[in-house]
N, C-alpha and C positions, 0 to 999 in steps of 0.2 A: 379445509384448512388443516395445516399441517403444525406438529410445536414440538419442542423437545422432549418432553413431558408436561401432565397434565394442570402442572401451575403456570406456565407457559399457556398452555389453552386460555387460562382463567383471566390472562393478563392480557389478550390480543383485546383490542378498542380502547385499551388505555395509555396512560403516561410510560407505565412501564413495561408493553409490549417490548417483546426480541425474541431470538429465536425462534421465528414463526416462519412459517411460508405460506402463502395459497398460489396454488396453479391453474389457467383453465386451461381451453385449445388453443390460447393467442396470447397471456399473458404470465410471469412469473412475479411474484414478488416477494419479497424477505426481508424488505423494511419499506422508508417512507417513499421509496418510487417504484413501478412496476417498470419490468423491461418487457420486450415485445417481440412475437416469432409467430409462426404458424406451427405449432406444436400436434406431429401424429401420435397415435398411441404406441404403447408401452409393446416393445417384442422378446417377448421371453422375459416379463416384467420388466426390461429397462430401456431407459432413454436417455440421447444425449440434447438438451437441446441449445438450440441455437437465440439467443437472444438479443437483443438492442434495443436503445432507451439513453435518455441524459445521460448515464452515469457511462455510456459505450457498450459495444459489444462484450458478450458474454457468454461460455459454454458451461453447461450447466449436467453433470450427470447425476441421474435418478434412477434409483430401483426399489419396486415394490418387490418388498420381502412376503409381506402377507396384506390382507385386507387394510387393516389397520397398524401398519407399519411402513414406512421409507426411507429410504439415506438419500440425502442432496449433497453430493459433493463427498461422500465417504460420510458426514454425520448423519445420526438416529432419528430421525421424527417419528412422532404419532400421528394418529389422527384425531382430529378435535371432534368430540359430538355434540350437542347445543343440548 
């Protein structure tokens, strides 16, 4: 799971979740619906991907800056650790 910073982490499973994302190999999500793709990995840390879902198609760019860093779309994320 990915969040803006880390009171964002602390807020994902609740009321006040936003600015979150989780990703796997087939799903994206960033609020209350996931969209859907066959997602490869990361080349030269980035990817574009290709998504669909209720909400319609969607292109999605990602780049891992470092371990625990990413931008979805140009914004910041962290990464979340439990």
């Amino acid at each position: 799971m990915w969040a803006k910073d880390a009171a964002a982490c602390a807020a994902i499973g609740t009321s006040s979740e936003a600015d979150f994302a989780v990703i796997t190999t087939s799903t994206f999500r960033d609020g209350p619906s996931a969209a859907y793709g066959n997602f490869g990995a990361l080349k030269d840390g980035k990817a574009t991907l290709a998504a669909g879902g209720a909400s319609g198609q969607r292109s999605i760019a990602v780049e891992q800056t470092s371990p625990d860093a990413l931008t979805i779309d140009g914004k910041a994320y962290v990464r979340c650790s439990p």
